[in-house]
C-alpha positions as CSV (number, residue, x, y, z in Angstrom):
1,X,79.8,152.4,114.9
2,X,79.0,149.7,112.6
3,X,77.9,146.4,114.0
4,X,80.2,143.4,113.5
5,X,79.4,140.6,110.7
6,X,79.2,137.1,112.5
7,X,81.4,135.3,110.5
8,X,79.8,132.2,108.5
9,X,81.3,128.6,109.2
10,X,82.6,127.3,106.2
11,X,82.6,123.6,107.2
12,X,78.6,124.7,107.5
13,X,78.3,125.0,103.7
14,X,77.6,122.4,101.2
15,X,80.0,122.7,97.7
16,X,77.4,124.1,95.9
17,X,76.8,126.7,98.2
18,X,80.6,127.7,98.5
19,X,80.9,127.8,95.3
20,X,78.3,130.4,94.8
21,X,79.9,132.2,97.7
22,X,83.2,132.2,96.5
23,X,82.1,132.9,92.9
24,X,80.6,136.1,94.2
25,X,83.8,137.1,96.1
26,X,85.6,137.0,92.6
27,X,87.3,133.6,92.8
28,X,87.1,130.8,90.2
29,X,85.0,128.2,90.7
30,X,87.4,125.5,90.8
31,X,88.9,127.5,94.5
32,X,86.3,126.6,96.0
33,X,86.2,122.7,95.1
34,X,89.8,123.3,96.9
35,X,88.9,124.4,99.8
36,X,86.5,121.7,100.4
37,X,89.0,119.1,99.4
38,X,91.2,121.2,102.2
39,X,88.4,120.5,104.8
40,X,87.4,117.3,104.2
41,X,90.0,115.4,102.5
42,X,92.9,116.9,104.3
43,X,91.4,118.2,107.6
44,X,92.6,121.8,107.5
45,X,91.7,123.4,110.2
46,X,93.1,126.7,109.4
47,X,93.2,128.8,106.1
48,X,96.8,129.6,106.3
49,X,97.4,125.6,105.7
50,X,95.4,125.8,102.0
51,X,99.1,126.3,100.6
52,X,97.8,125.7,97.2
53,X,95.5,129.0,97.1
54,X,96.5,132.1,96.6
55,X,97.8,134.1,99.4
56,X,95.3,136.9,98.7
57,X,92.3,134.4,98.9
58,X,94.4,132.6,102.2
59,X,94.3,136.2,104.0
60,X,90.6,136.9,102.6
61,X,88.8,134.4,103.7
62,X,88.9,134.3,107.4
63,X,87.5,137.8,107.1
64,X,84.1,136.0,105.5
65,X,84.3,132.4,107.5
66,X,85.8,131.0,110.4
67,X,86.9,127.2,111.1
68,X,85.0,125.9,114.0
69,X,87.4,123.3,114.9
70,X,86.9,121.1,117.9
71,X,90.4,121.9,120.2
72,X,92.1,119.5,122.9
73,X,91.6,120.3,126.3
74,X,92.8,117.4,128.2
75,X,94.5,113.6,127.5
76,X,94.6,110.8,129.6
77,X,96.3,107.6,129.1
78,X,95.4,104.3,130.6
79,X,97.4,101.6,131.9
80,X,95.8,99.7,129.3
81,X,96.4,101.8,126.8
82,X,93.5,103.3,126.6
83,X,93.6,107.2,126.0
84,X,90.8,109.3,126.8
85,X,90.6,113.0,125.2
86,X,88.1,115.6,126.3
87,X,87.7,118.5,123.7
88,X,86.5,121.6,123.5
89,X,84.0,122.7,121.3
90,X,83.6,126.8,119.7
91,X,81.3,127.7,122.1
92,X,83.1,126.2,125.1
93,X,81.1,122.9,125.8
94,X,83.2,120.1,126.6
95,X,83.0,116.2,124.9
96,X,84.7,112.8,125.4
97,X,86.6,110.8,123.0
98,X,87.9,107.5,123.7
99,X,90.9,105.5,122.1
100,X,90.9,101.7,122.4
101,X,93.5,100.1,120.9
102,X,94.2,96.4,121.1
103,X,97.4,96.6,118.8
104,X,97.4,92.1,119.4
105,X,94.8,92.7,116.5
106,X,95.9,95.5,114.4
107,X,92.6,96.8,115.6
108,X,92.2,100.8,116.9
109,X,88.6,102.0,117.8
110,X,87.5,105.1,118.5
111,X,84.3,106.0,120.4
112,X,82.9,109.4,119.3
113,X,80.4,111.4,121.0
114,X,77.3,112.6,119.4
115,X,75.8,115.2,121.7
116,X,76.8,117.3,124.6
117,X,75.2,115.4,127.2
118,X,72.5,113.2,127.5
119,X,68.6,113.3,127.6
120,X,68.1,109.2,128.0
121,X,68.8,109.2,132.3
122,X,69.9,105.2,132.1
123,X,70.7,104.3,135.5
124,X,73.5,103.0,135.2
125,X,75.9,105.5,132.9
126,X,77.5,108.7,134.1
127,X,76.4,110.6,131.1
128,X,73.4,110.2,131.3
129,X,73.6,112.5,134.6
130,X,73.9,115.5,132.3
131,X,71.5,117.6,131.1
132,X,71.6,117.1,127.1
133,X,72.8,121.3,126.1
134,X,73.0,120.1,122.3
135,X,73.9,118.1,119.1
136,X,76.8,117.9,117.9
137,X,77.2,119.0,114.1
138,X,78.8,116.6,111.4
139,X,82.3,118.5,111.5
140,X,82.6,117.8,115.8
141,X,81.8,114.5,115.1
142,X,84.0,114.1,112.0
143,X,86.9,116.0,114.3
144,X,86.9,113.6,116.8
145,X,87.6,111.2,114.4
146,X,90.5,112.8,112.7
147,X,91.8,114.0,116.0
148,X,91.9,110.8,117.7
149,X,93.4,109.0,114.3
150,X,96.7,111.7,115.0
151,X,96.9,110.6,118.4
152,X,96.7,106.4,117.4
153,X,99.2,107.4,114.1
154,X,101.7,109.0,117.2
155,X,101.4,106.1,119.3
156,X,101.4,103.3,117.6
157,X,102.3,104.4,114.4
158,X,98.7,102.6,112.7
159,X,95.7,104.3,111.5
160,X,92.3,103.7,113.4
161,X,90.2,100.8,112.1
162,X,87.0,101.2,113.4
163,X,84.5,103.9,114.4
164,X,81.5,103.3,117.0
165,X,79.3,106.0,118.1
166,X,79.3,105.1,121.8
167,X,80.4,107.8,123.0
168,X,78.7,110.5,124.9
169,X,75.1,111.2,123.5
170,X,72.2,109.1,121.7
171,X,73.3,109.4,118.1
172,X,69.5,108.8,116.8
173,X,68.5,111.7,118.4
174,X,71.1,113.4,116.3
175,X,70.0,111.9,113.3
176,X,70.7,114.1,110.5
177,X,74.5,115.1,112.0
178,X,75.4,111.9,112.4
179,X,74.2,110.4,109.2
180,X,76.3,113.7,107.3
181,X,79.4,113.3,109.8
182,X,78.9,109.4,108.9
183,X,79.0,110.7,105.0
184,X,81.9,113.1,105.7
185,X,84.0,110.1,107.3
186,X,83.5,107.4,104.3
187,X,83.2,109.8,101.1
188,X,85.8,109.4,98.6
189,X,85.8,112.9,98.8
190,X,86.6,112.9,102.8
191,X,88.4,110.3,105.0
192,X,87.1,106.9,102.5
193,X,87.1,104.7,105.3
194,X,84.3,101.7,104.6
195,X,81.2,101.9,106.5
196,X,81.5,98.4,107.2
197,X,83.8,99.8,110.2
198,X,81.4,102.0,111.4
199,X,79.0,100.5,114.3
200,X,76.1,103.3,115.6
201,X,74.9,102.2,118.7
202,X,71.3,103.5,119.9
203,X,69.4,102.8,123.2
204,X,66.8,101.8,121.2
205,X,64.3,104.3,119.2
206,X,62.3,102.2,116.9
207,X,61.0,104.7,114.3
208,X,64.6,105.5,114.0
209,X,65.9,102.4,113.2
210,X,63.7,102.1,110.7
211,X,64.3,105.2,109.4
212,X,68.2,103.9,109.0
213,X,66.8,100.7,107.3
214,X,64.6,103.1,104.9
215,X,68.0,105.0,104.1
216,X,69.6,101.9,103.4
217,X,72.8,102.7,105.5
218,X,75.7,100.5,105.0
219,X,76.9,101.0,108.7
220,X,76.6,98.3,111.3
221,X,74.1,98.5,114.3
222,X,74.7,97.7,117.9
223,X,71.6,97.9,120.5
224,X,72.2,98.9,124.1
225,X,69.9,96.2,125.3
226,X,71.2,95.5,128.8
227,X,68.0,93.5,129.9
228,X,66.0,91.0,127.9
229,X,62.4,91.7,130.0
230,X,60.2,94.6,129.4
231,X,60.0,95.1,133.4
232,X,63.6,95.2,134.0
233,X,64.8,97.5,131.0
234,X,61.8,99.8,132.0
235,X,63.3,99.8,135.4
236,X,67.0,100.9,134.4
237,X,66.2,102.7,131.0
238,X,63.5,104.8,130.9
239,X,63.5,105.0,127.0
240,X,61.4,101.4,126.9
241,X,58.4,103.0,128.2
242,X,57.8,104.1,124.7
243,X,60.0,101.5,122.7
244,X,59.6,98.2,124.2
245,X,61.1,94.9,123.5
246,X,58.4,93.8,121.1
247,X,58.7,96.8,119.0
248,X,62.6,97.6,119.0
249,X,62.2,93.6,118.0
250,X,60.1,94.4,115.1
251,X,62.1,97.6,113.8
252,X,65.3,95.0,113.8
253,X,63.5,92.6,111.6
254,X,63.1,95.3,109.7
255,X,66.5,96.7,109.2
256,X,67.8,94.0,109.1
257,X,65.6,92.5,106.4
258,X,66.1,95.3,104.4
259,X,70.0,96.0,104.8
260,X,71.5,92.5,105.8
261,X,73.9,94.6,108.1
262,X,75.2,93.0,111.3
263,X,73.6,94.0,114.3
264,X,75.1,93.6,117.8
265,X,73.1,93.5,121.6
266,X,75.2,95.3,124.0
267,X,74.8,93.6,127.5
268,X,76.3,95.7,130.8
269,X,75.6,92.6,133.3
270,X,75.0,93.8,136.9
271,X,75.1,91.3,139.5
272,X,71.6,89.7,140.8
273,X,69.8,91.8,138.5
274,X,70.1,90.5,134.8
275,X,72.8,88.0,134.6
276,X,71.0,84.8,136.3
277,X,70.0,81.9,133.3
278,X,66.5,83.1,133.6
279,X,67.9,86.2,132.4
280,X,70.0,84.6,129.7
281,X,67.0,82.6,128.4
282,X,65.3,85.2,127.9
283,X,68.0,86.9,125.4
284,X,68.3,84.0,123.9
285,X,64.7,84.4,122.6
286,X,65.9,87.2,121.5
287,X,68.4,86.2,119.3
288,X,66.5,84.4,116.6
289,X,64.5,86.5,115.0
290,X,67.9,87.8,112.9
291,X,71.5,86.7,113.1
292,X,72.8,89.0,115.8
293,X,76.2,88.8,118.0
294,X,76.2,89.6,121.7
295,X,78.7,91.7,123.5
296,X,78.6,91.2,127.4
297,X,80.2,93.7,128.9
298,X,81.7,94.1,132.4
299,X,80.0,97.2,134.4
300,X,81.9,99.9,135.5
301,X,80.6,101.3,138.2
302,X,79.8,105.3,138.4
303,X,79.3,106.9,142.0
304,X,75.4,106.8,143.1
305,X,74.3,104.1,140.5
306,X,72.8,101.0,142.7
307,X,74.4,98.2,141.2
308,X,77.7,96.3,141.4
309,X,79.5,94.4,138.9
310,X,78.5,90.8,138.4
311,X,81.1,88.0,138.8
312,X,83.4,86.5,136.8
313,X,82.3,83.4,137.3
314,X,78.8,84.5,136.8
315,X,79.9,86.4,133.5
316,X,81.5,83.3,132.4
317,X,78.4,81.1,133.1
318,X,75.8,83.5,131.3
319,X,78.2,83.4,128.0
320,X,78.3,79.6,128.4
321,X,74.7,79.6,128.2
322,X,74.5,81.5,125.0
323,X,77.1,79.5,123.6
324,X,75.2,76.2,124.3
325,X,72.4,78.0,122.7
326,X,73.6,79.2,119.4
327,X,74.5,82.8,120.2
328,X,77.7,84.4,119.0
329,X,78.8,85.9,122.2
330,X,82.1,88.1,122.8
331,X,82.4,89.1,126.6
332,X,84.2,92.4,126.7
333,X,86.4,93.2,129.4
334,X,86.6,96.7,130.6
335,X,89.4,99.2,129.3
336,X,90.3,102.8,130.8
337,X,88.2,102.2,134.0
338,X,91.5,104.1,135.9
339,X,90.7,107.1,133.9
340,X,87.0,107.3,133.7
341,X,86.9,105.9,129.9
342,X,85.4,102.7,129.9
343,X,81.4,102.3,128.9
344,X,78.5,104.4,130.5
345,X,81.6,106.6,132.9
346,X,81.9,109.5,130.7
347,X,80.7,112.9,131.9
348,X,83.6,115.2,131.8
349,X,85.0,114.3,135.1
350,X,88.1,116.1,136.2
């Protein structure tokens, strides 16, 4: 008995290569510039949906390649509006998508996941928890997207706006997928959306962001900074052992320098443990070096994690400060907490 030919994934293949795979099936070479306007401009994720190719090639070609789309396996829906979607991937790992819409704005985000898991262990975020099993390729990442856009088109009949890799995962440590997913998603020749509505946001690898500055990406970047001290971040991301303040400082300067691209600090505040005006001071110094906006965020708090949510009142307090001082500040108030979808809680929770 003969053994079985593992099917190729198409969405694996560059043009050229399909076409010299199609070329040596017989076909023209203009089918295969259609089937990759099929997967990338129109999001096919089944042969029998290329109703512009012949039927023999339709019926031929899942006996050479397979689809490897990413497939729902469970919605939720905020109060807020939020809607959470975990998805399954080919080989049965499970990722998280999130939905925020604030329709008040015409604005529709989606946060995608870059990795199965996590390898950074921050204290404070659920995914982290997990054991990192893998990457996510470019297609996972640019299904997410597409996926999530049907589900804002169906309720609220508007397009997403924005893309921010926040999701589950350290997308620097998926470099190369997320830069081709990020390529997939604004290519004329896939979704076009402008990279200017694309944040990727990193706990902080400095040779990487300098690497993003040396590939002169057009994409806006957002730092999880979360403490402005060495001794504090050390304590609640283990990451700035090896990338501390002074050098994720420097590699900034550097993209920034050399892209002009907005960068954003991300700033969970937990109470009596960064959010005093010491602690605020302290970012401030951190804002001048480059024009950079500053998100404060609310925490939400994930079982085990030893920290509680700071105050209002102290939330307000620490944005006045930055205010007074100069600092572009936006304090972001939690969405999908009732569901598990609101930043650092996803990890695939039932």
């Amino acid at each position: 008995m003969m053994a079985s030919i593992e099917k190729q994934d198409i969405r694996q293949l560059s043009l050229p290569s399909l076409i010299d795979l199609l070329v040596g099936l017989g076909e023209p070479k203009f089918r295969a510039k259609q089937v990759h306007e099929w997967l990338w401009k129109k999001s096919a994720r089944s042969f029998e949906e290329m109703t512009n190719l012949p039927k023999s090639l339709r019926q031929s070609l899942p006996e050479h390649f397979t689809i490897n789309a990413i497939t729902v396996d469970k919605v939720q829906k905020s109060l807020d509006g939020t809607i959470k979607s975990r998805f399954q991937l080919h080989d049965g790992h499970l990722i998280e998508s999130v939905l925020i819409p604030v329709p008040a704005d015409r604005r529709y985000t989606v946060c995608v996941s870059s990795q199965v898991g996590c390898s950074l262990s921050c204290k404070f975020c659920a995914t982290g928890r997990m054991k990192r099993l893998r990457n996510l390729d470019a297609a996972e990442i640019y299904d997410q997207v597409v996926m999530v856009n049907e589900q804002t088109m169906e309720a609220f009949d508007h397009p997403l706006t924005n893309i921010v890799y926040m999701g589950m995962g350290e997308p620097l440590l998926a470099y190369r997928n997320m830069m081709e997913s990020i390529d997939l998603i604004t290519s004329p020749e896939g979704l076009n959306m402008s990279p200017k509505r694309i944040t990727v946001s990193t706990a902080g690898i400095a040779k990487m962001i300098k690497k993003l500055a040396d590939d002169e990406v057009k994409f806006n970047l957002a730092l999880s900074l979360h403490a402005a001290d060495d001794v504090k971040r050390n304590d609640i991301m283990p990451i700035n052992e090896q990338n501390n303040l002074a050098a994720l400082m420097e590699s900034l300067n550097y993209f920034y320098r050399k892209t002009r691209n907005r960068i954003s600090y991300e700033y969970i505040t937990f109470q009596n443990f960064n959010d005093s005006l010491e602690d605020a001071a302290n970012l401030v110094k951190l804002c001048k070096a480059f024009p950079v906006k500053v998100n404060i965020i609310e925490y939400n708090p994930i079982d085990g994690a030893p920290f509680l949510k700071s105050t209002e009142h102290q939330i307000d307090d620490f944005a006045r400060y930055l205010r007074e001082h100069d600092v572009m500040v936006t304090v972001r108030r939690s969405r999908g907490k009732d569901i598990d979808a609101a930043c650092g809680q996803l990890a695939n929770k039932e």
